[in-house]
DRENDO-1510 file (C-alpha; in Angstrom, 1 decimal, always signed):
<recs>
REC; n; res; u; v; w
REC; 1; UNK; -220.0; -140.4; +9.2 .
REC; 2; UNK; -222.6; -142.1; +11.1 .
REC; 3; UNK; -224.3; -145.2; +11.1 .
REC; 4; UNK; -227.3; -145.2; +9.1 .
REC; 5; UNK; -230.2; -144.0; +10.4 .
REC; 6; UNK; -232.7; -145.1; +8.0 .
REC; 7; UNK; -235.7; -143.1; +9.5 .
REC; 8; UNK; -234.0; -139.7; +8.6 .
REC; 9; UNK; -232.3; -141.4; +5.5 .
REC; 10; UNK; -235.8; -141.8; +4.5 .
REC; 11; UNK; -236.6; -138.1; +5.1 .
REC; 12; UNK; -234.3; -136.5; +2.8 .
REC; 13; UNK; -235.1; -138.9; -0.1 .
REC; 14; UNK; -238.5; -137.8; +0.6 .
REC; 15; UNK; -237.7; -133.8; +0.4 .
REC; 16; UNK; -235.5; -134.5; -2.8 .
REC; 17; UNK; -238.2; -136.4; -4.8 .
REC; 18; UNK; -239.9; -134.5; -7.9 .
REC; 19; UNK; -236.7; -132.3; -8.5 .
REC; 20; UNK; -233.4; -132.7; -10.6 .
REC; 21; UNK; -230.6; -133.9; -8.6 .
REC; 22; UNK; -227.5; -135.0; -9.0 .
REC; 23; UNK; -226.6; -138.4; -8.0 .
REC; 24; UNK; -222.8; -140.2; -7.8 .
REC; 25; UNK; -222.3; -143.2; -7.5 .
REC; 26; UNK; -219.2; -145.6; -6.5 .
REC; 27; UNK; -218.8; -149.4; -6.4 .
REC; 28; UNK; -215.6; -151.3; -5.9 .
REC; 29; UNK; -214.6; -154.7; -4.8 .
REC; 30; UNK; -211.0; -153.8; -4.3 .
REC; 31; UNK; -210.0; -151.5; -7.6 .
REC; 32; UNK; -208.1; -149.3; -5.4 .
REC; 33; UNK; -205.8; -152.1; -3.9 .
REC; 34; UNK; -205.6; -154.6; -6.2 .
REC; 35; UNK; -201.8; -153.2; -7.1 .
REC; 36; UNK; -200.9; -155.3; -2.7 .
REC; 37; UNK; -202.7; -157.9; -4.0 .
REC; 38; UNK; -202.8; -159.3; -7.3 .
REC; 39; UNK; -205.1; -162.2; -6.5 .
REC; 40; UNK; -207.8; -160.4; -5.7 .
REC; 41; UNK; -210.2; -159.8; -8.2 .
REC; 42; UNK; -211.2; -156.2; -9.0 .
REC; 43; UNK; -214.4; -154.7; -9.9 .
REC; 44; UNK; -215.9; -150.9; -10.1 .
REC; 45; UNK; -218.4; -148.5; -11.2 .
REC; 46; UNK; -218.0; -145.0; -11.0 .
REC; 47; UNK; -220.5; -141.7; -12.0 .
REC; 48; UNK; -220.6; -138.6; -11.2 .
REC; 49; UNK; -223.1; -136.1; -11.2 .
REC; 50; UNK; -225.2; -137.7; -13.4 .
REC; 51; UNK; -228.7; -135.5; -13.1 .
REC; 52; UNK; -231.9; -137.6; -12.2 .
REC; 53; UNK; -235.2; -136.9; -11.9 .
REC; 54; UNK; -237.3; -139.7; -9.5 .
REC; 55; UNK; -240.4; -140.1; -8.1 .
REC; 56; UNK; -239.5; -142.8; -5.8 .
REC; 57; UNK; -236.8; -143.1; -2.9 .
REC; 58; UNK; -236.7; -145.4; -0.6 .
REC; 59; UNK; -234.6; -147.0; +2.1 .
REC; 60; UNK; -234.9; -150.9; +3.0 .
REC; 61; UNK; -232.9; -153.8; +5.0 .
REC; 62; UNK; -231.8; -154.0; +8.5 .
REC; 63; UNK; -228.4; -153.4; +7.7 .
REC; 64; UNK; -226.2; -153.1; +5.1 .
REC; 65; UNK; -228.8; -151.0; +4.0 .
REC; 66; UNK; -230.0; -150.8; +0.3 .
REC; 67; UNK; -231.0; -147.2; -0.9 .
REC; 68; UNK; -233.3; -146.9; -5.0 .
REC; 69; UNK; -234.3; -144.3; -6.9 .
REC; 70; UNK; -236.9; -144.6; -9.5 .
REC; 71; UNK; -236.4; -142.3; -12.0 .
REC; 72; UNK; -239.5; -142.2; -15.0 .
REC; 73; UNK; -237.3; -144.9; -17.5 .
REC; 74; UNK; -236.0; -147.2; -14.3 .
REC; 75; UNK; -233.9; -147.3; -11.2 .
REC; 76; UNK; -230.6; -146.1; -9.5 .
REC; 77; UNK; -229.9; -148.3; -6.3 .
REC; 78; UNK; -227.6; -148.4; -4.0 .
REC; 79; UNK; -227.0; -151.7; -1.9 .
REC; 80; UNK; -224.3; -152.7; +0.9 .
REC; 81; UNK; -224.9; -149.1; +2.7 .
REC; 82; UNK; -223.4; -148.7; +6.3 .
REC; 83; UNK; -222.7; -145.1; +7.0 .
REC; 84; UNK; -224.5; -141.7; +6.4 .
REC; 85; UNK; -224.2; -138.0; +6.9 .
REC; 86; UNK; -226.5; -135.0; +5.7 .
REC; 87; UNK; -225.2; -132.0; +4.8 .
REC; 88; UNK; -226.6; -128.5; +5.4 .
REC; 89; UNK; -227.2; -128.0; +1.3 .
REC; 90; UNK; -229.5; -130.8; +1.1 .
REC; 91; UNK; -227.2; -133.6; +0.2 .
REC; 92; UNK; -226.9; -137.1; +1.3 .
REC; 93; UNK; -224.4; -138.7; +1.3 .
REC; 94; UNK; -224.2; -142.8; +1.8 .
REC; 95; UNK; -221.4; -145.4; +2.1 .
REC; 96; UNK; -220.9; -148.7; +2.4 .
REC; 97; UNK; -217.8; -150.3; +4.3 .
REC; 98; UNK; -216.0; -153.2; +5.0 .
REC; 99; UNK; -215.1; -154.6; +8.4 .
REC; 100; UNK; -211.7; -153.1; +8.1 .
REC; 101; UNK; -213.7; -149.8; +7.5 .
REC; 102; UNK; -212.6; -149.3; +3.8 .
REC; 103; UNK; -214.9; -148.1; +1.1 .
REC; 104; UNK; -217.0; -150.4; -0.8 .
REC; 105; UNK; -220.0; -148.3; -2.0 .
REC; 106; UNK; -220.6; -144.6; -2.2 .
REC; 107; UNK; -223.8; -143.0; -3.5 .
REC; 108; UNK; -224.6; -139.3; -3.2 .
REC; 109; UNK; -227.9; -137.4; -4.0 .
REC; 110; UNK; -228.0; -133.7; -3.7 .
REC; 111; UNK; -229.4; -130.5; -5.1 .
REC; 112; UNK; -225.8; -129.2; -6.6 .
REC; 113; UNK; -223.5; -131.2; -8.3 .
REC; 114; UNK; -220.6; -133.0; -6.0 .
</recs>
């Protein structure tokens, strides 16, 4: 993965707008570790492939980036984004990590289901 470049970021939200896609979606604050260290306090969210239609995508911030969707009854966002990469099948894919480099926040939009 690369750092985000939110120019090109912005480019694919653009080309997937107006057409079902599936989006997953990942938060955690430690879930995945908490079993090293039980004083740290644990949090998640998890979908997948939950099928979206928006109208709206957009990129913002300087970095950690923040990434929403607006879909016709609300919004899917996205915030605390590092890292991208695009895949040939018109996907994105968007993480978020910590400065040890683990995952914090995933989100992926794409075409097919993930």
């Amino acid at each position: 993965m690369e750092r985000i470049d939110p120019q090109a970021v912005q480019r694919i939200l653009q080309s997937l707008k107006e057409q079902d896609v599936y989006i997953s979606l990942e938060m955690t604050t430690g879930a995945y570790a908490a079993h090293s260290d039980s004083t740290k306090f644990t949090a998640s969210t998890f979908m997948k492939n939950g099928r979206f239609r928006f109208s709206q995508g957009s990129i913002s911030g300087s970095g950690p980036y923040r990434i929403g969707l607006q879909t016709d009854t609300g919004w899917v966002y996205a915030e605390g984004l590092t890292h991208w990469e695009q895949s040939e099948q018109d996907r994105l894919i968007a993480a978020g990590h910590d400065g040890e480099g683990k995952l914090i926040v995933g989100l992926l939009v794409g075409r097919e289901p993930f």
